[in-house]
N, C-alpha and C positions, 0 to 999 in steps of 0.2 A: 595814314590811318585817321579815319573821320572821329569826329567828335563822339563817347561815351551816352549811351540811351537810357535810362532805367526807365520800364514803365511798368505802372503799378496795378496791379490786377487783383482787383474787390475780394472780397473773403463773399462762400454764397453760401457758408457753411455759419452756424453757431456754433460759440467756443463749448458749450457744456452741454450740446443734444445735437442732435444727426438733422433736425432740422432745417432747411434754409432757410433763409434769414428773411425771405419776402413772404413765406408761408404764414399765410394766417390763420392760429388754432391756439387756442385757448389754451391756458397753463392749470390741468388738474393741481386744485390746490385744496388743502385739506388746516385743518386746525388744532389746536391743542389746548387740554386746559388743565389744572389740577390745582386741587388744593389741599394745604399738609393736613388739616385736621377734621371731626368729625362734628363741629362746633356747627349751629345755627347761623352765627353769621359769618363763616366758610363756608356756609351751604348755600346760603345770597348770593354767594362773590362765585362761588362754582356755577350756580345756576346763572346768571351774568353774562360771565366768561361766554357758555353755549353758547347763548343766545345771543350778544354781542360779534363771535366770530360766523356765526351761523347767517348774520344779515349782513357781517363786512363781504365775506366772502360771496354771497351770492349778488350782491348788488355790483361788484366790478361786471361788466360785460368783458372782460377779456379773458376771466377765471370761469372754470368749472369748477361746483361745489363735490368735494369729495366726500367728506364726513370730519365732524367735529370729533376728538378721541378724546378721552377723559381718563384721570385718575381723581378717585376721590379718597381723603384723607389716610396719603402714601407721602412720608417723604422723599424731598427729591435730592436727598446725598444718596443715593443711589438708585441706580434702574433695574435691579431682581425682582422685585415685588411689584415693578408699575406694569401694571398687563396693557394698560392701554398705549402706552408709550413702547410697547415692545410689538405691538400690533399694530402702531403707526409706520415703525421704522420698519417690518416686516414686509408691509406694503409696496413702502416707498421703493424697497428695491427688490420688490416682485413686479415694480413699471409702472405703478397706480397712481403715483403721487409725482407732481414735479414741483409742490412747492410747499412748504408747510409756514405755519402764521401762526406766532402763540405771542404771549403779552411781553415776554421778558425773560432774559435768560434765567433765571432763577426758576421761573415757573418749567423753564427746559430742562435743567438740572443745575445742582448744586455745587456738584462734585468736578472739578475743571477738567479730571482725565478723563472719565465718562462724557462728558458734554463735547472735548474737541474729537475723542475716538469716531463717538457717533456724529457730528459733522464732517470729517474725512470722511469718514465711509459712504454717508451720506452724497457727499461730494464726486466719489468715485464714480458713483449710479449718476450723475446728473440730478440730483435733487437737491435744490436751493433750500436757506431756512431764512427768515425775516422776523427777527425779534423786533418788536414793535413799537416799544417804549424806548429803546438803544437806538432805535433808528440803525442795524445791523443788519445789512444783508449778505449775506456767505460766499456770495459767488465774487462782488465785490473785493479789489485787492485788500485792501485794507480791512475786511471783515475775521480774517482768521487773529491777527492781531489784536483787533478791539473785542474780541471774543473769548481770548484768554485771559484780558484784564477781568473782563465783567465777570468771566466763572471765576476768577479764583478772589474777586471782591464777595462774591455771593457765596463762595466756600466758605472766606472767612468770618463771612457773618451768619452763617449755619453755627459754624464752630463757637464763633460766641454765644450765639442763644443755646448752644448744647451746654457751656460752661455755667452760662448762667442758669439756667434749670439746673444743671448736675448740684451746684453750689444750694440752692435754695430748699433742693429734697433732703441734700447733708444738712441744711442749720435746721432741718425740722426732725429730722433724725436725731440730734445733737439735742433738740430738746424736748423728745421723749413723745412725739407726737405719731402713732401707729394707724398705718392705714392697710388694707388690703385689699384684693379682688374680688369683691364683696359676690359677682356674680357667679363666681369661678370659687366660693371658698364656703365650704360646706359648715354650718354650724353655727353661726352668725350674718347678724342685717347691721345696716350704718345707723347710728342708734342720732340725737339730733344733733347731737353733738360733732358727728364725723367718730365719735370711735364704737365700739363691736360691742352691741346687745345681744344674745343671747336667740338663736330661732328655735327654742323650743320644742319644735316639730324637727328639723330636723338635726338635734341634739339627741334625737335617739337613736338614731345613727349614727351618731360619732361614739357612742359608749357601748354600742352593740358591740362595734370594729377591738373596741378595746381590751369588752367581757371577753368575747372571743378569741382574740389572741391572747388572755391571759392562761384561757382554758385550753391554749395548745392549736389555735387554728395557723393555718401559715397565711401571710397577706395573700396568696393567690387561693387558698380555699375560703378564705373571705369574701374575695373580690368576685370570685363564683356564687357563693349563697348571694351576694348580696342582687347579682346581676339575675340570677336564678327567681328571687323574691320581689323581682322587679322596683327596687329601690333608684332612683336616679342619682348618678354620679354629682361628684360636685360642681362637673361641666354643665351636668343636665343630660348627658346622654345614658343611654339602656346600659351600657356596657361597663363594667368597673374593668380596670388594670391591678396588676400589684402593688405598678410603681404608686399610684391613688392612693391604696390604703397605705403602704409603709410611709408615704408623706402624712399622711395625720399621724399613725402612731408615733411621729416622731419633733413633729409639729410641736414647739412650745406655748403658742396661743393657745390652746386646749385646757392648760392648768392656770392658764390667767396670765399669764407674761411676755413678753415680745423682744424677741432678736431681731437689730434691726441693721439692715444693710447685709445682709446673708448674699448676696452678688451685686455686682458692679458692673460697668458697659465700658468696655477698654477703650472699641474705637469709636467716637460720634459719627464715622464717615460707613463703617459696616455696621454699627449698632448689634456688634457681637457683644454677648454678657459672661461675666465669669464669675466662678463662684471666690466670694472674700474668702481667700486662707490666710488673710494676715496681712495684705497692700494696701488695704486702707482700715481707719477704726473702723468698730462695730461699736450696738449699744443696746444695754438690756434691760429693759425695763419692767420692775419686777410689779405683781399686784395693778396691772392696767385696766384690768377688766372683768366680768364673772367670766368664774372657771367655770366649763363645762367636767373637763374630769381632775378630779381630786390629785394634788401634786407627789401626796406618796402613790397614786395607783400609777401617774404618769412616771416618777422615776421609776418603778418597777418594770414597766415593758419597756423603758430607756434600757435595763439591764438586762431584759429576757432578749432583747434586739440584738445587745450586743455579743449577748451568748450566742446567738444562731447565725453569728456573721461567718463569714466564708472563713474554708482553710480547715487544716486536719485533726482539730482538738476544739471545732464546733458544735455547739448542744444543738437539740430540736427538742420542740417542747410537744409536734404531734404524737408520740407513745413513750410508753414511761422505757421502753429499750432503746430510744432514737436514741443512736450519736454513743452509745454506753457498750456495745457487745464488738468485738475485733475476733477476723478468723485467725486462729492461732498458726495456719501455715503460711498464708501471704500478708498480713497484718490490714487487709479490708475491713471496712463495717460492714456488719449484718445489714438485711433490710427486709423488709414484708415483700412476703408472696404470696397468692393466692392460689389453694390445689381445690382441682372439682368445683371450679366456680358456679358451674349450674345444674348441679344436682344436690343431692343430700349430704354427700359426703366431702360437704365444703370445707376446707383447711385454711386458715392461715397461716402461715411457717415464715420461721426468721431463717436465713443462711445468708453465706458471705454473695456479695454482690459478683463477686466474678466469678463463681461457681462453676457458670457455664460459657462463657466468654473467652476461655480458651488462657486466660491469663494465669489462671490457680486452675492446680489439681489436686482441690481441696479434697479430704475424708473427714472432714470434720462434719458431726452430725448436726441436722435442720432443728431448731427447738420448737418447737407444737408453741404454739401462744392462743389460738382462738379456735372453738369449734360452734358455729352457728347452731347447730342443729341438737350441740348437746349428748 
């Protein structure tokens, strides 16, 4: 038996595209940029970014420029909220893209499970990533490696500047310093100081909301007049909700005083918030500011609030029978009806609410309460 032969026969294929390997065609390459905040000199370093991958990329003669994608002030502990980063990766494995260039993995994301997910998947499609500052390239063996150090160095320095902010809003908390959404909070402006003067204008909306509910309106017949009268919400939009008004009715900035740290943000990586029931202090700080309504009117619909809360032995304050008449055969509340609504012989009549609902076969008789017409 003669001597053993191996001979070796070229690859004419690439390993990560269908390619041959002598084929000469440009690598669709596209960019990325983002930056976390809404700040002016974020907005330098955003605008930059463009521009900066906008002439890297089209001066290689071996790249097609694809498109620069952006998020502007989105963090990047996570990808739900970045459109442009979900419309990059969209792309790429709809075939558009075989290479994407952003400055640093941080600016790729924050979060390690997120960043290596979407580089596997990435990867699956044949689309490269090259962070730029790491000197990281993904297809690279040693790229998935030096990849999971950097995200999760960059996770943990998300997580500290989350700490350290979280810490810094608690020691201003701690020492009675109130702030709020000025643009979002009906009734006050940032006075020079940083705390709540008094908008005049429209503080007479916030006492409308209050006369009214004391004289029996419900927050959603409120939040109708007031939408009705074309009043603008504290958003600024046409439309008021309930939830809108029963947040001011209940609102203690109104009578001059501020509860502070009313929610919390569990996790820095979801920036989900939860309401304080007791996990961490609160702090109240009484006499902050001018009341716009008087604290005996405010604890009064604190009480008429909590008379109309839910459940079978709740008051209403819209007619003086709400909440007060029971049918004596099923034990339901009465409720307003209306007979001969458009004609003269208009009725109002109180009976039990399941009258006709199949549930009561009630005899118990209707009480007359209103006659329009007299």
């Amino acid at each position: 038996m003669g001597a053993k032969v191996v001979k070796t026969i070229p690859a004419t294929m690439t390993r990560f595209s269908p390619s041959p390997i002598a084929e000469q065609r440009k690598r669709r390459v596209a960019g990325y940029a983002r930056v976390s905040t809404d700040h002016d000199d974020q907005f330098t370093s955003y605008e930059a970014q463009i521009d900066y991958y906008t002439n890297y990329i089209k001066g290689r003669d071996d790249w097609e420029f694809v498109e620069v994608y952006t998020d502007e002030g989105i963090s990047g502990t996570s990808t739900k909220r970045r459109e442009g980063f979900k419309r990059m990766v969209d792309d790429a494995l709809a075939g558009k893209i075989d290479l994407i260039v952003t400055k640093s993995v941080s600016r790729f994301a924050r979060n390690t499970v997120d960043s290596l997910t979407t580089i596997r998947e990435l990867k699956e499609h044949n689309v490269e990533c090259y962070f730029e500052k790491e000197n990281i390239w993904t297809f690279d063996g040693k790229g998935e490696l030096l990849l999971t150090i950097m995200s999760s160095l960059a996770q943990e320095e998300s997580r500290s500047i989350s700490e350290n902010c979280t810490w810094g809003q608690r020691k201003r908390f701690a020492d009675g310093k109130v702030t709020v959404p000025f643009q979002r909070f009906l009734g006050y402006d940032r006075g020079p100081d940083g705390n709540l003067v008094v908008n005049q204008e429209q503080a007479k909306t916030v006492r409308l909301i209050y006369s009214m509910f004391l004289k029996g309106s419900t927050p959603y017949g409120i939040a109708a007049y007031l939408t009705q009268a074309g009043i603008p919400s504290p958003s600024g939009k046409p439309k008021w909700s309930a939830g809108a008004v029963r947040s001011i009715l209940s609102n203690e900035k109104y009578k001059g005083d501020a509860l502070l740290q009313k929610s919390f943000t569990v996790d820095y990586l979801t920036k989900k918030k939860k309401v304080n029931e007791g996990e961490i202090p609160q702090y109240y700080v009484e006499s902050n500011h001018e009341a716009i309504i008087e604290p005996t009117v405010f604890d009064m619909v604190q009480r008429e609030l909590a008379k109309r809360g839910k459940g079978r032995n709740r008051h209403s304050g819209v007619h003086i029978f709400s909440g007060k008449i029971k049918c004596g055969e099923c034990g339901s509340w009465y409720g307003s009806k209306v007979w001969h609504s458009n004609d003269k012989y208009r009725r109002v009549i109180w009976q039990c609410n399941h009258k006709f609902d199949g549930e009561c076969q009630c005899k118990t008789p209707h009480l007359l309460v209103y006659n329009k017409y007299g």
